[in-house]
C-alpha positions as CSV (number, residue, x, y, z in Angstrom):
1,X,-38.9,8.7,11.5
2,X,-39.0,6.0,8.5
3,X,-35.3,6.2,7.3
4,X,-36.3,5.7,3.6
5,X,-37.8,9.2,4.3
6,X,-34.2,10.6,4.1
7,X,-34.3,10.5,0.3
8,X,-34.4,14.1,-0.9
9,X,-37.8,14.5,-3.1
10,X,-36.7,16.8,-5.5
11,X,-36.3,17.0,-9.2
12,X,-32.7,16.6,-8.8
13,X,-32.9,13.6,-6.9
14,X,-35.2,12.4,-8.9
15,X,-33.6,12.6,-12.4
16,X,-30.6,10.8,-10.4
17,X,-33.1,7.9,-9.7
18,X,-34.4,7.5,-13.1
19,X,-30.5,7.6,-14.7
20,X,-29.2,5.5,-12.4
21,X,-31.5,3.2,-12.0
22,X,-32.4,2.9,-15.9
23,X,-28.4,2.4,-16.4
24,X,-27.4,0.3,-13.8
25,X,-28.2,-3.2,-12.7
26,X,-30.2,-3.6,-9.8
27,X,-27.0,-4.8,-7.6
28,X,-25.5,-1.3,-8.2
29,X,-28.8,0.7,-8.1
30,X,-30.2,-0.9,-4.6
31,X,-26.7,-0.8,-3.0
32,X,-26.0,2.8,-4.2
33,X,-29.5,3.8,-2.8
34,X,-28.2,1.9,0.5
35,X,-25.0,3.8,0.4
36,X,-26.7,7.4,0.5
37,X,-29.2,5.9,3.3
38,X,-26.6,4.7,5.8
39,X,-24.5,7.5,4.9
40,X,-27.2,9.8,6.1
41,X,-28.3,8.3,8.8
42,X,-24.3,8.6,9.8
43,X,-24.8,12.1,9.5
44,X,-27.0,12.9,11.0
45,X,-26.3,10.9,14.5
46,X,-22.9,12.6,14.0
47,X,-24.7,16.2,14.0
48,X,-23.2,16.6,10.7
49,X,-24.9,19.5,8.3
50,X,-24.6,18.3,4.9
51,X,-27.0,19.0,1.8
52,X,-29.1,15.7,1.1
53,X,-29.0,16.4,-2.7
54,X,-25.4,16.0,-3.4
55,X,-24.9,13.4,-1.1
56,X,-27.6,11.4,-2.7
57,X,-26.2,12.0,-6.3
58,X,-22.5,10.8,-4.9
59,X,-24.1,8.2,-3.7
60,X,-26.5,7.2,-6.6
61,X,-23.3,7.6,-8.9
62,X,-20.5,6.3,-7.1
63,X,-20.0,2.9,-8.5
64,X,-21.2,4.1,-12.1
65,X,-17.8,3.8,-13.6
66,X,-18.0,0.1,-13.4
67,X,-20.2,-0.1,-16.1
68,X,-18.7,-1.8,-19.9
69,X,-18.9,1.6,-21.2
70,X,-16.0,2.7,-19.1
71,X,-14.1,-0.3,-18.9
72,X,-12.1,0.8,-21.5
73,X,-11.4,4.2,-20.6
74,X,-8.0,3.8,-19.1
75,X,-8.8,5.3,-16.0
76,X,-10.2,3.9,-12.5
77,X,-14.1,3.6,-12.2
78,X,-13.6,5.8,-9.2
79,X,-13.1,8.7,-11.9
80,X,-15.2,7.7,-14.3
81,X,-18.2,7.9,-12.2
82,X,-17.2,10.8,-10.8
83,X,-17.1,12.3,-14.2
84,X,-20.6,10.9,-14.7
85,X,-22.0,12.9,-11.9
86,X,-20.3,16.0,-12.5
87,X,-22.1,15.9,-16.5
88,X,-24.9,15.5,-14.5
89,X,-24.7,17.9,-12.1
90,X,-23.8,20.9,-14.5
91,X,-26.5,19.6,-16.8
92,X,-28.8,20.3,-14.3
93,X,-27.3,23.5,-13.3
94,X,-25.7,22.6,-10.0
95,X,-22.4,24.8,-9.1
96,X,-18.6,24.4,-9.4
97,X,-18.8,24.1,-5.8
98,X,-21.4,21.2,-5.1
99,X,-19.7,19.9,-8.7
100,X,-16.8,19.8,-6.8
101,X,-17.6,18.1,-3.6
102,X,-19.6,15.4,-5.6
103,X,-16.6,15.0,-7.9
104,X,-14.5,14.6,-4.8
105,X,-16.6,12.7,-2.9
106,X,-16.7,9.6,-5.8
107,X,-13.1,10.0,-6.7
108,X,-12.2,9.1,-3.0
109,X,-15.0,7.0,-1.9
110,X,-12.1,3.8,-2.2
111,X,-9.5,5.5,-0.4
112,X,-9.9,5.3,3.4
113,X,-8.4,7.8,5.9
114,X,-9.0,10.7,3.9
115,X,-12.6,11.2,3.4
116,X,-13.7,11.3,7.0
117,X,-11.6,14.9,7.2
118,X,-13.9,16.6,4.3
119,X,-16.7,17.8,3.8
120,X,-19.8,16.0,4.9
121,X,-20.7,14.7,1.8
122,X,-17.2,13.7,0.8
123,X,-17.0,12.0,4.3
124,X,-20.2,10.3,4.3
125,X,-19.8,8.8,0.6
126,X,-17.5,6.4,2.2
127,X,-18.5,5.8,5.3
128,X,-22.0,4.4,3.2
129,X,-19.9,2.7,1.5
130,X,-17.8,1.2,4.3
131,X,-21.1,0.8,6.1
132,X,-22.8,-1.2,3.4
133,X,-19.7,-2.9,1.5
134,X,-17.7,-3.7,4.5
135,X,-19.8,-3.8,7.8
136,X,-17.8,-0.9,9.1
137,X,-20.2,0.4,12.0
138,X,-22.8,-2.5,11.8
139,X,-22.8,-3.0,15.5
140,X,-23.0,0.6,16.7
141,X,-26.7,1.1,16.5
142,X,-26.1,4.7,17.6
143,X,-26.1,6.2,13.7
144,X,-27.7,3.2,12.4
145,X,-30.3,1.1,14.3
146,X,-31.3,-2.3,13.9
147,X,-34.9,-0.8,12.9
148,X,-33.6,1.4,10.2
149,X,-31.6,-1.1,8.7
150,X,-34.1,-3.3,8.8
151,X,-36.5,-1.0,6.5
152,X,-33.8,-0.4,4.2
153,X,-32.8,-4.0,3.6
154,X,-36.9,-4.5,2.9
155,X,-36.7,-1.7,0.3
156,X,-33.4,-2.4,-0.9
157,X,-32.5,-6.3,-0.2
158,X,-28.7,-7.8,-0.6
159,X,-29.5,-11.3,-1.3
160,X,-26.0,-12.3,-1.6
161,X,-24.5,-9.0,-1.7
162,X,-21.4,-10.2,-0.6
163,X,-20.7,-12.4,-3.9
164,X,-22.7,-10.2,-6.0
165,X,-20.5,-6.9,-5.1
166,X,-16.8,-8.7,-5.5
167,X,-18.1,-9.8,-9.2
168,X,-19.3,-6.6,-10.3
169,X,-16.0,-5.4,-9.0
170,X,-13.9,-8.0,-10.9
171,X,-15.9,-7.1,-14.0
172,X,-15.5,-3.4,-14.3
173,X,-11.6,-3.5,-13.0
174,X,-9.9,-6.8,-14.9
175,X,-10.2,-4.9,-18.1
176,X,-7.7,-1.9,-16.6
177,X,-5.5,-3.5,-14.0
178,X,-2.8,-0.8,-13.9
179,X,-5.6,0.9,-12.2
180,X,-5.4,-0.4,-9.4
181,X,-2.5,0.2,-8.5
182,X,-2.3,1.5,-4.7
183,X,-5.6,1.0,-3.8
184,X,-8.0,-1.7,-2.6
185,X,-9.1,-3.0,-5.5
186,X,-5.6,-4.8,-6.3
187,X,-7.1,-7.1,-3.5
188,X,-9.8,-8.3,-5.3
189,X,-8.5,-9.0,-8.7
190,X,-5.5,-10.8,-6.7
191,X,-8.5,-12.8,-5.6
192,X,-10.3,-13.2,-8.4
193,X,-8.1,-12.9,-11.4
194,X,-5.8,-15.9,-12.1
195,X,-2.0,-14.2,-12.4
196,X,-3.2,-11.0,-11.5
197,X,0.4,-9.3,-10.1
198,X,0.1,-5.9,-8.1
199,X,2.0,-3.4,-8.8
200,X,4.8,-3.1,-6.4
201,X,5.3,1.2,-4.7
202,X,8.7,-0.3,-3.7
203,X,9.6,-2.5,-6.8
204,X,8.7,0.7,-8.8
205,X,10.7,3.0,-6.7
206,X,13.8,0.3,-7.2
207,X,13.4,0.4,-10.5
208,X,12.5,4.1,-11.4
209,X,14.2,5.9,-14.2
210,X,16.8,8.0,-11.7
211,X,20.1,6.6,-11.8
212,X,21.5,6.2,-8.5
């Protein structure tokens, strides 16, 4: 089986595509479509039942809040694209439910060691994500073989991906750095944003309002 033939043909789906790929660059778009591919094929070697639809939309929207329109909301991108699908979703009539999961499975998709104890689509959100983004489970060819990766980097090439992705990150975070505060992302804008400082869990502890 072609793995490209994992993408659900529906109008859903479809109407996903179109946004996404009409509001997105093409890094985001072919990555995104990556994401819901090896997250699948994840899936499915690990017997998984999940519904292809809302994984596909968490997926296809999961990096959408690091576009300029939400740079400025305050929030982290993880949220905003999760609020993105979730307008979506219910615009198309989807459930609180399946609202929920795809909510959930965006929100999280940057915060390892939680996801993988979800739902299925929550879980396999990230692990596409780890999969694509960090290599996590590039040498197992038991979920993903070298065949099938091979059809989706045709369809969906990375030329370098590897630059490309840390910029597009540095973009949509540097204008909100409080955001990322305990989580990943501090990494990269300490890597990429000239006196960048983290937040500190324990500094902020210290130094809480409580006076003892």
């Amino acid at each position: 089986m072609n793995a490209l033939a994992l993408i659900p043909d529906s109008r859903l789906a479809t109407a996903a595509t179109e946004l996404v790929r009409d509001t997105t660059s093409e890094l985001i778009y072919d990555h995104s479509r990556r994401v819901y591919l090896f997250g699948a094929l994840q899936g499915r070697a690990r017997g998984l039942s999940f519904d292809p639809e809302l994984l596909y939309v968490g997926a296809l929207f999961h990096d959408l809040g690091l576009g300029e329109e939400h740079r400025g909301s305050g929030r982290r991108f993880e949220v905003d694209g999760a609020e993105e699908a979730a307008a979506f979703l219910r615009s198309h009539g989807a459930d609180e439910d399946a609202v929920r999961r795809v909510w959930t499975a965006i929100a999280l998709h940057t915060t390892p060691g939680v996801p993988e104890f979800m739902e299925p689509e929550v879980a396999l959100v990230t692990a596409g994500v780890e999969y694509d983004v960090l290599g996590i489970g590039y040498d197992d060819p038991a979920a993903v073989t070298p065949e099938d990766r091979a059809a989706i980097i045709a369809a969906h090439p990375r030329p370098d991906f590897k630059k490309r992705i840390l910029a597009a990150f540095t973009e949509g975070i540097a204008p909100r750095p409080d955001t990322t505060f305990g989580n990943v992302k501090a990494d990269v804008l300490r890597h990429f944003v000239p006196g960048f400082t983290p937040g500190d869990f324990v500094k902020t502890i210290q130094n809480s309002a409580w006076p003892e």
